[in-house]
C-alpha positions as CSV (number, residue, x, y, z in Angstrom):
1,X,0.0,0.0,0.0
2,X,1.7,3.7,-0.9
3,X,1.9,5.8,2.1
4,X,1.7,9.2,1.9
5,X,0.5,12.2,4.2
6,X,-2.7,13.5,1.7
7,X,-4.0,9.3,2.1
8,X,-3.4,9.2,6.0
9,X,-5.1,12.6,6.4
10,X,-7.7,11.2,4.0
11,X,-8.0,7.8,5.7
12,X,-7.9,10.2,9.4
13,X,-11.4,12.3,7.8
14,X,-12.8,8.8,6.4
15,X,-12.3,7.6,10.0
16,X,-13.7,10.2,12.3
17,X,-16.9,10.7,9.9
18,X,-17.8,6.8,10.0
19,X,-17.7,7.8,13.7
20,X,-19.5,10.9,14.0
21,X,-22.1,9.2,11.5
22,X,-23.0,5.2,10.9
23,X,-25.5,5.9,7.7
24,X,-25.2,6.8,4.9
25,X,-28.3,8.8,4.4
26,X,-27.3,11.1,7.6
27,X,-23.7,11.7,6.3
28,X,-25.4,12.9,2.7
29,X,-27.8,14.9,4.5
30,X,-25.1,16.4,6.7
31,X,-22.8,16.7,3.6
32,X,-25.5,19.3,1.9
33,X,-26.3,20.9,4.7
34,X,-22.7,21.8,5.3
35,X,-22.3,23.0,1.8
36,X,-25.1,25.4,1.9
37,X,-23.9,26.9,5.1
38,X,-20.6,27.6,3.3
39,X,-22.0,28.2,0.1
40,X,-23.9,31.4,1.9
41,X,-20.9,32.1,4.2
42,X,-19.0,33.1,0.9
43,X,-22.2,34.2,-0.6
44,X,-22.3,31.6,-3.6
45,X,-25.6,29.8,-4.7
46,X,-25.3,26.0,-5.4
47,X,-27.1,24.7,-8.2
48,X,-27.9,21.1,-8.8
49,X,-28.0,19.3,-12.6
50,X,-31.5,17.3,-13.4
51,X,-30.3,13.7,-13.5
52,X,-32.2,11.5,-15.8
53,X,-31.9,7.9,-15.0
54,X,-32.5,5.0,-17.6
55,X,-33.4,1.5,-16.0
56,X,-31.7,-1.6,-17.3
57,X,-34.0,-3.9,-19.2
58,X,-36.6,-0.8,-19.4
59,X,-38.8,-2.6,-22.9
60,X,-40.5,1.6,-22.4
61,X,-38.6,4.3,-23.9
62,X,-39.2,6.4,-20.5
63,X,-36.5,7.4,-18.2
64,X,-37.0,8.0,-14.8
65,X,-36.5,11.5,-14.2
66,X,-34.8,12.5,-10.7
67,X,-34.1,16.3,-9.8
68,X,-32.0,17.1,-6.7
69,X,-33.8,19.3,-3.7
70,X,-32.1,21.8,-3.1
């Protein structure tokens, strides 16, 4: 494995966050909610992209449509 300072620091963060939060769904809600704080601390607006999702298999030419709340 190739040791450097940038991956222990990395591996530190990845550490203490699986400690301070054991789902996933609370560290993503966390994540964005730390954004937009900082996002409006340096008075920036975040804007998300419309993702459009095709299902494997899908015989329907439909794709299932998924925009971000912001």
């Amino acid at each position: 494995m190739i040791k450097s300072e940038i991956l222990q620091e990395k591996y530190r963060i990845q550490i203490q966050l699986s400690a301070e939060t054991p789902s996933i769904s609370d560290y993503l809600f966390r994540t964005q909610q730390d954004a937009k704080a900082i996002a409006t601390l340096y008075g920036l607006q975040l804007h998300y992209a419309e993702l459009i999702f095709m299902l494997p298999n899908d015989e329907s030419d439909e794709a299932l449509n998924l925009e971000a709340v912001v």
